[in-house]
Every structure is written in structure tokens, then in C-alpha cells.
SERO-4910 file (N, C-alpha, C, O; in steps of 0.05 Angstrom, whole numbers):
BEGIN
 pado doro    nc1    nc2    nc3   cac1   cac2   cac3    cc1    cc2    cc3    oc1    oc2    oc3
  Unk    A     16    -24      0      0      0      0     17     25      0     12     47    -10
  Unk    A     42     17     14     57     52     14     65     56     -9     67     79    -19
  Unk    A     73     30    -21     85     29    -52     66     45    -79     73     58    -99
  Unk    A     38     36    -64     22     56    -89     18     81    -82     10     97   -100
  Unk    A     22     92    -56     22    118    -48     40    132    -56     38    155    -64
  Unk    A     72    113    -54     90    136    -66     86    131    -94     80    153   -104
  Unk    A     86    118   -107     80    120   -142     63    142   -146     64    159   -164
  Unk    A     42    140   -125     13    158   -138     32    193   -132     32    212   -147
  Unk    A     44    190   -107     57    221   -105     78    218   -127     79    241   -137
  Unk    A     93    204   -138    112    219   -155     96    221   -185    102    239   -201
  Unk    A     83    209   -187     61    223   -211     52    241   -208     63    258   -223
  Unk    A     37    249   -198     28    280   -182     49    290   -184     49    296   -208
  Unk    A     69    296   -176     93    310   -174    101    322   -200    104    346   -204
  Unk    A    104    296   -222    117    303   -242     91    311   -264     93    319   -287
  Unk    A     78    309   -257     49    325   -272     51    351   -261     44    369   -276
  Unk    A     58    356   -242     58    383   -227     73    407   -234     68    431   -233
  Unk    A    100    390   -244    133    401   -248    113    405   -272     97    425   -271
  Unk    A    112    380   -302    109    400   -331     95    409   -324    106    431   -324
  Unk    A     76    412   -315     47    443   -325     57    459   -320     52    478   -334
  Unk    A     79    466   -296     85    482   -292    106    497   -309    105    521   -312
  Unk    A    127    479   -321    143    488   -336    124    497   -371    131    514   -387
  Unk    A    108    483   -371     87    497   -402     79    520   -389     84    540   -402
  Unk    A     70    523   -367     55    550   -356     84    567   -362     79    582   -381
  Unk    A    107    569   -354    123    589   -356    135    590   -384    149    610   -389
  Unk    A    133    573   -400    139    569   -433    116    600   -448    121    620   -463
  Unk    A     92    588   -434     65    607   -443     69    635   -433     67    653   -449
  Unk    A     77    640   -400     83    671   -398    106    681   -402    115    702   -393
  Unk    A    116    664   -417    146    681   -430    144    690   -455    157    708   -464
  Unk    A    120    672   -471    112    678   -500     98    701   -492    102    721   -507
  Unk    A     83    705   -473     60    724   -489     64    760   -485     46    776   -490
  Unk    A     87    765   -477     91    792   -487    103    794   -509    125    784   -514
  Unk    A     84    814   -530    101    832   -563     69    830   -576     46    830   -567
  Unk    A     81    830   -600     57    846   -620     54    820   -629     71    803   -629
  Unk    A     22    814   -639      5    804   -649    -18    817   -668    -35    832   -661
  Unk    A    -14    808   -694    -23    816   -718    -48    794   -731    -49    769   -729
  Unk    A    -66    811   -745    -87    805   -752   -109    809   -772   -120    830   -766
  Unk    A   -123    796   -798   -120    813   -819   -154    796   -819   -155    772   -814
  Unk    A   -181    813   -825   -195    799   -838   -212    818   -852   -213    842   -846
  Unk    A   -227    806   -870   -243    812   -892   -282    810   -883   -289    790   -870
  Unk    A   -297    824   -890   -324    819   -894   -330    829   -922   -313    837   -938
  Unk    A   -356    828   -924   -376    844   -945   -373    866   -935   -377    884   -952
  Unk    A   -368    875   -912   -374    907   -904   -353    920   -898   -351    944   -893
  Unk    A   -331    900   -897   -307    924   -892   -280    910   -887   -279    885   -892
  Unk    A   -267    916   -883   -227    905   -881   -207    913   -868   -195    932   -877
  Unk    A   -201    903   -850   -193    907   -822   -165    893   -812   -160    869   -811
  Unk    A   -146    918   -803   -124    900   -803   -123    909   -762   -126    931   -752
  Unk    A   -116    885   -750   -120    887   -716    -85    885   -708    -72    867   -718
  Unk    A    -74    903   -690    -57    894   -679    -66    892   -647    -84    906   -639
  Unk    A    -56    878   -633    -43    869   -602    -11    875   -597     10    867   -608
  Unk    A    -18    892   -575     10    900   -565      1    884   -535    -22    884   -526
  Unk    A     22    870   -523     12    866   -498     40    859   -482     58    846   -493
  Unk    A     42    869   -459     68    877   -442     59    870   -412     40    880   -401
  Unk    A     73    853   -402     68    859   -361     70    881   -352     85    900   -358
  Unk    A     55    878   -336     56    897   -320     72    897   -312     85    877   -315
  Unk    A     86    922   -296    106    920   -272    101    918   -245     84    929   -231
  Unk    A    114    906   -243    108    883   -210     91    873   -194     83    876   -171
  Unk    A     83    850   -228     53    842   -226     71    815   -235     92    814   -248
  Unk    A     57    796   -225     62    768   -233     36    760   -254     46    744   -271
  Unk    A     18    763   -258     -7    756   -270    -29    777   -286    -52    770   -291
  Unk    A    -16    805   -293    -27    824   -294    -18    832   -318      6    833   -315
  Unk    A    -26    839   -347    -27    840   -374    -33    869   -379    -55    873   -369
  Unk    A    -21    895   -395    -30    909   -408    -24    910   -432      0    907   -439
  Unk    A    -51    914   -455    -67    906   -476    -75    935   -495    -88    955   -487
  Unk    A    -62    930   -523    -65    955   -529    -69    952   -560    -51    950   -577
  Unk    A   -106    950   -565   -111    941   -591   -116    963   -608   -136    978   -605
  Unk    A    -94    965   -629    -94    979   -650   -120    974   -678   -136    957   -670
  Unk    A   -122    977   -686   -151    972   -700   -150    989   -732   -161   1011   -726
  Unk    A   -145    990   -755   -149   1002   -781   -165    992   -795   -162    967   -797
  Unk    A   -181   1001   -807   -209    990   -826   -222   1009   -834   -224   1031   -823
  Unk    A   -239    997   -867   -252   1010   -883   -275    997   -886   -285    974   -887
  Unk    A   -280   1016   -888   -314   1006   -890   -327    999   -922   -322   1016   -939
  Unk    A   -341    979   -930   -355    975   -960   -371    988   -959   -384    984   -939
  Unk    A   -382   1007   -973   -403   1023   -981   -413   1022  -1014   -406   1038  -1032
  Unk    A   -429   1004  -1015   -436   1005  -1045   -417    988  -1065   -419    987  -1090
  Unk    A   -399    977  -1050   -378    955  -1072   -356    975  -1065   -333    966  -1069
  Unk    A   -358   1001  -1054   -335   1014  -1049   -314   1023  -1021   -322   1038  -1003
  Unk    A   -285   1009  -1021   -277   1021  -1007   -272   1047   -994   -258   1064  -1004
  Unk    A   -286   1051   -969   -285   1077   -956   -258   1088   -946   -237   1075   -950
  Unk    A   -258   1111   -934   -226   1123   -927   -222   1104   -904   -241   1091   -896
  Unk    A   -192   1100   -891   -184   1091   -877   -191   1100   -841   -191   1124   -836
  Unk    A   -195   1084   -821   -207   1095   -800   -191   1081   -782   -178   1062   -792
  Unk    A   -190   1084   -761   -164   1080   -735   -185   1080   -704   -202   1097   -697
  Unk    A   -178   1060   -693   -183   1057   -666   -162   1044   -648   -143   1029   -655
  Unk    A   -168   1051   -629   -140   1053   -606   -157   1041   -576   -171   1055   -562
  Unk    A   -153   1020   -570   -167   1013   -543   -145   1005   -523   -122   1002   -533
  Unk    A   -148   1000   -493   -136    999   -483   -146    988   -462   -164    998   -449
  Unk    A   -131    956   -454   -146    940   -435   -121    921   -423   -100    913   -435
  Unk    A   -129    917   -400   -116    903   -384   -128    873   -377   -150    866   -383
  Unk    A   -111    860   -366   -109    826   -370   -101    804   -347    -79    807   -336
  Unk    A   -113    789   -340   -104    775   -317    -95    749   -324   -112    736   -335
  Unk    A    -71    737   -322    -65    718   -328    -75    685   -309    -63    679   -288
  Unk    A    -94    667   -320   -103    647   -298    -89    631   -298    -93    614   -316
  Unk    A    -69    626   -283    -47    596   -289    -62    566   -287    -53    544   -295
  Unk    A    -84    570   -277    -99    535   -274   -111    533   -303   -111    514   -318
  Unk    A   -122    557   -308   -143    547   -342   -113    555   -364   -107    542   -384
  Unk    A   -101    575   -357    -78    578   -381    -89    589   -403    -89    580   -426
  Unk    A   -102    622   -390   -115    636   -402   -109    660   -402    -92    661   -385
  Unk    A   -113    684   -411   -117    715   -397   -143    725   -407   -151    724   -430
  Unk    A   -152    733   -390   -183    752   -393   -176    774   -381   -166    781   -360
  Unk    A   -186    785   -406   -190    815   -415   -208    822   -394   -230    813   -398
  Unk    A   -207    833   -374   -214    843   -363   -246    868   -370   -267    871   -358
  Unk    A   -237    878   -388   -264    900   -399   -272    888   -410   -294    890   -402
  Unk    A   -275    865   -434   -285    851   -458   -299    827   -444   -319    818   -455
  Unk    A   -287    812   -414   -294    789   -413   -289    778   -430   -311    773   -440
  Unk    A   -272    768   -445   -258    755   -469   -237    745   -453   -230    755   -432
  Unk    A   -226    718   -470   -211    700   -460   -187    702   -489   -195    706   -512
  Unk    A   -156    697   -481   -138    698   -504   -120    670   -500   -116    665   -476
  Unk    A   -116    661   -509   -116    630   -517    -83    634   -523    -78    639   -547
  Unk    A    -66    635   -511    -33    628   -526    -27    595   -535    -32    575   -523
  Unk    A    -13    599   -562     -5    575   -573     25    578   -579     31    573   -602
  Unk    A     47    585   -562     70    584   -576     86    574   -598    100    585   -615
  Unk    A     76    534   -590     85    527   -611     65    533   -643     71    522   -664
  Unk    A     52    544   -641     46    556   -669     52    592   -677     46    606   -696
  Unk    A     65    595   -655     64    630   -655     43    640   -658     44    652   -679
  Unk    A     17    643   -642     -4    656   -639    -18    658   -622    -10    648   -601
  Unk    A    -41    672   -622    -58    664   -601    -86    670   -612    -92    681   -633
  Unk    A   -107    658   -589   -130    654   -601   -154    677   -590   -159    674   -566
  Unk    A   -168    697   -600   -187    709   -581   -207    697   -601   -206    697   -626
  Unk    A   -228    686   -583   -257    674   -603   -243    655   -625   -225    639   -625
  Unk    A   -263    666   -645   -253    657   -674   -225    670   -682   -210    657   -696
  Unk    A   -220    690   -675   -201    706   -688   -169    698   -684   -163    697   -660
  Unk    A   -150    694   -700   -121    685   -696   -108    704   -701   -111    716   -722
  Unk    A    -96    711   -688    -73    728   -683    -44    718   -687    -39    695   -681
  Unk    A    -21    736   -700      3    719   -711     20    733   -689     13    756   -683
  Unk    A     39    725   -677     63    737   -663     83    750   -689     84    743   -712
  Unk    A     94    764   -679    118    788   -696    137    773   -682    161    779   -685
***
């Protein structure tokens, strides 16, 4: 019986060690720019993500979505238009997530693909 207790703790253990080492793989990726390009019938939109730690925050994300797009009007490209938002981020180490805090939105990092995920939308790392 002690024999399956210590097996069962060094499993636990070493399940414990990787997550933890992917968890710090993931918050080392996720500060820099993240780029983003999509298309509708109504308009064309290029998104950046700037996102940086805070300072002397272990779990704390600021978020700085750049936004350019035109609008379709009639089959026609409209002038170019700019938005600038600015949101902050909590990083959850158990789900291996950050939520946006103002959006309630969740951002999904995938290192080994260089991206990350908000919703549907993919984002490319620079």
C-alpha cells in the first residue's frame, strides 16, 4: 500500500513540475505584438495586439488594440479609419488563459504555433 502511495505522489509531482514548466513556456511567450487581418462584405480590417506585463505584477497583462479599417459602401472602399483601445489582462495559471478584463474575453496562447487565439479570431506573433 505505501508502494502505491509513493507512485501515486511521484506522478502528481511530475504532472505538477510539466504544467508548470508549459505554464512558464506560455508567460514568456505572451509579451510583443500580435497581428491580424480579416475581410467581410462590409469592410477590411487590419487588428494589432501590443501586450506587455505589467510592472510588479506576476499575472497582470496590459493590452493595447490597434484597429485600421474601411468600411464597404456600395462595392466601395471607404477612407481609412483608426481605433485605439486599451485593456488590461489577468493571467489564470490553472485554465492557461488571460481575460481581458473590460471585454470578458478570454486569449488562448499557442507558442508552438506563434499565436494566439481570441474567439474565432487568430492572431500571428511578430
Amino acid at each position: 500500500m505505501k508502494r502505491i502511495i509513493l507512485l501515486v505522489s511521484i506522478a502528481i509531482g511530475l504532472t505538477a513540475c510539466s504544467n508548470g514548466n508549459n505554464s512558464n513556456a506560455i508567460t514568456e511567450f505572451i509579451p510583443g505584438t500580435y497581428v491580424n487581418q480579416a475581410q467581410s462584405g462590409y469592410s477590411v480590417a487590419n487588428d494589432t495586439l501590443i501586450i506587455d506585463k505589467a510592472k510588479n505584477t506576476d499575472n497582470i497583462y496590459l493590452i493595447t488594440r490597434k484597429t485600421g479599417y474601411r468600411r464597404i459602401t456600395d462595392g466601395k472602399l471607404q477612407p481609412l479609419q483608426h481605433q485605439v483601445k486599451r485593456w488590461s489582462g489577468t493571467w489564470d495559471n490553472q485554465k492557461q488563459i488571460l481575460e481581458v478584463m473590460q471585454t470578458h474575453t478570454f486569449l488562448i496562447f499557442q507558442p508552438d504555433k506563434r499565436n494566439l487565439l481570441n474567439g474565432v479570431s487568430e492572431y500571428w506573433k511578430l
